[in-house]
N, C-alpha and C positions, 0 to 999 in steps of 0.2 A: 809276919802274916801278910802286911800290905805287900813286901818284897814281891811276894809269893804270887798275891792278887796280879799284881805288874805283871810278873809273869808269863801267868798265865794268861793274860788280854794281850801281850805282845807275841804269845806264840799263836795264842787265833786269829791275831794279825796278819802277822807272816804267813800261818796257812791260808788263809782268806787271797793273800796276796798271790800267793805261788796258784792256785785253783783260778784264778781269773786271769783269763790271758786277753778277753773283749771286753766290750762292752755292745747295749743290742739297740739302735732307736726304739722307738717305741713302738711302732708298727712291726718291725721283724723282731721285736720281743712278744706280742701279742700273736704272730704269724707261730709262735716257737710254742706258746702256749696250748695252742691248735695242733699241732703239731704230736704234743705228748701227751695229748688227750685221744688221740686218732691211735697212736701207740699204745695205749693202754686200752682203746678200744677191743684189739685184736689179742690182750693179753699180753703184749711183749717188752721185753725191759728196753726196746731200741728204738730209738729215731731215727729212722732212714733218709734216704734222700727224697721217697716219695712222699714222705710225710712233710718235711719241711716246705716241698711245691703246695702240697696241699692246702697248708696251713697258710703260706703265703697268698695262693689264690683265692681262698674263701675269706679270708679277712682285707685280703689287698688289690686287688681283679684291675679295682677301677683307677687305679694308681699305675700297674704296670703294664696293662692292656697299650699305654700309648709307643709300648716298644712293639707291637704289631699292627699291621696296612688295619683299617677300617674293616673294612672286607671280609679279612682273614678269620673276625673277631671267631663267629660262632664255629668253626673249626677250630680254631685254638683253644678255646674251651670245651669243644668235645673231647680234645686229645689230653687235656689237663685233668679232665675227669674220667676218662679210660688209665691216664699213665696212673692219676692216684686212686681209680677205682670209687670214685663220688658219683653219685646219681642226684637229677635235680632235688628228691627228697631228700637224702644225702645231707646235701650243701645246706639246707634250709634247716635241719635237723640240729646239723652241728653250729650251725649261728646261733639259735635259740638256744643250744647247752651252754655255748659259751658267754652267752649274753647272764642264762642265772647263774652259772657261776661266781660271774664276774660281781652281780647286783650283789649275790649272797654273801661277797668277801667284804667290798663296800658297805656294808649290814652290820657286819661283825665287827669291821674296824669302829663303827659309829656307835655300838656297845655303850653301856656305860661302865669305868674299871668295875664297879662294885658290883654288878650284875654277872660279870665276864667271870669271878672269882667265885661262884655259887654254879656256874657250868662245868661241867666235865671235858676236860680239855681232850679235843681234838692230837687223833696223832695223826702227823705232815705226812702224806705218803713219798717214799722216795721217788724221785724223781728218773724218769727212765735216760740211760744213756744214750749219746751218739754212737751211730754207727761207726768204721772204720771209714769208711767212704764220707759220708757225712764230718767227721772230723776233719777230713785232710780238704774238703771244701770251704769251709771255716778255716784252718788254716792259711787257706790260700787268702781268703779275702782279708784277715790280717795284714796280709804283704801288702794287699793294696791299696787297705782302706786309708782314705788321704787325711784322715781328720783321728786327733787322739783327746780321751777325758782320763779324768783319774779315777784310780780304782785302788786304794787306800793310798800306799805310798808312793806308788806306780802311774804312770799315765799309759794306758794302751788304746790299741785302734778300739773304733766305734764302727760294728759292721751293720749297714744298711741293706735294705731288700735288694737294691740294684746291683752291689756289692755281691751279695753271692750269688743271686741270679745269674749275675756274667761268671763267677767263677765255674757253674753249673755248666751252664749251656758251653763254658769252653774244655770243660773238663773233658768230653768226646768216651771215659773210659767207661760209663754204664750208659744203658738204655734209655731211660731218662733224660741224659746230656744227650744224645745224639738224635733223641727223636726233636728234645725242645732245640736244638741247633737247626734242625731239618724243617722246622715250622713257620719258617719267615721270620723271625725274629731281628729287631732291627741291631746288629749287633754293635755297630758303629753310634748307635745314639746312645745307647747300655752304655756303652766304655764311658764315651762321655759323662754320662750323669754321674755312673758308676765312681768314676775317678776326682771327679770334680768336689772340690774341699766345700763347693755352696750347697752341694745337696747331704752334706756328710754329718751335718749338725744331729744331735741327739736332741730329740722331743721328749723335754719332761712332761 
């Protein structure tokens, strides 16, 4: 029976292993969160590429914005909320979702077990997939991301917002890529960060 128990925790191992091919900082984990929540907004099991921008720029704006002139700024974020369809309500709306969410999980973990066990357990909703496009963009930023953690037995890349941003913006094959390519975008500063092992740390 332990044999068995063994088992069975080394094949959810293994599965565990084979299913994780990144790892996310904490900011493009948090961007990713936004992201499937925007996704399920509209009903749909996928995360596309616009969601991801979306998600990126309502949680991260003030982070990436220094890859665009000064100037440029309030263009750039008009075009960011036209490509992901946000309006300033919009932007403001999904903060505060994501903010009770966030509080309500933090809530639950603080529980006490003994209370927790007299609740009716929540079932996890699934989680919506990537897109085909959206996959092969994360792909990409795998190749390049310069810093790796581990991920059970495994150590894989750690993809950062700058990270797929530049795989985005150089991707050129949707809409999306070509417009954020077309908006000033500093794309020589990108690479740099993007590529540079001092910005690639994961944020616990």
């Amino acid at each position: 029976m332990e044999r068995s128990g063994r088992n069975k925790a080394g094949a959810r191992k293994n599965s565990a292993d084979a299913i994780a091919s990144h790892l996310l900082t904490l900011d493009l984990s948090r961007a990713e969160t936004l992201a499937a929540m925007l996704a399920h907004s509209r009903a749909s099991q996928v995360v596309e590429i616009a969601d991801l921008v979306a998600g990126m720029y309502l949680y991260n704006w003030d982070r990436l914005a220094r890859y665009w002139d000064y100037r440029d700024h309030e263009g750039v974020e008009t075009l960011l909320r036209t490509i992901c369809q946000i309006s300033p309500e919009r932007w403001n709306y999904w903060l505060q979702l994501y903010d009770k969410k966030r509080r309500g999980r933090e809530k639950r973990l603080s529980s006490l077990p003994l209370l927790r066990r007299f609740r009716k357990e929540e079932v996890p909703e699934t989680p919506p997939r990537h897109s085909a496009e959206l996959a092969g963009v994360l792909r990409q930023a795998e190749e390049i991301a310069p810093f790796r953690g581990p991920c059970g037995s495994r150590n894989v890349p750690i993809l950062t917002s700058e990270c797929v941003l530049l795989c985005i913006v150089r991707g050129r094959t949707s809409e999306i890529s070509r417009r954020l390519a077309a908006s000033g975008v500093k794309v020589a500063e990108l690479e740099r960060d993007a590529l540079s092992s001092r910005r690639a740390r994961r944020e616990e």
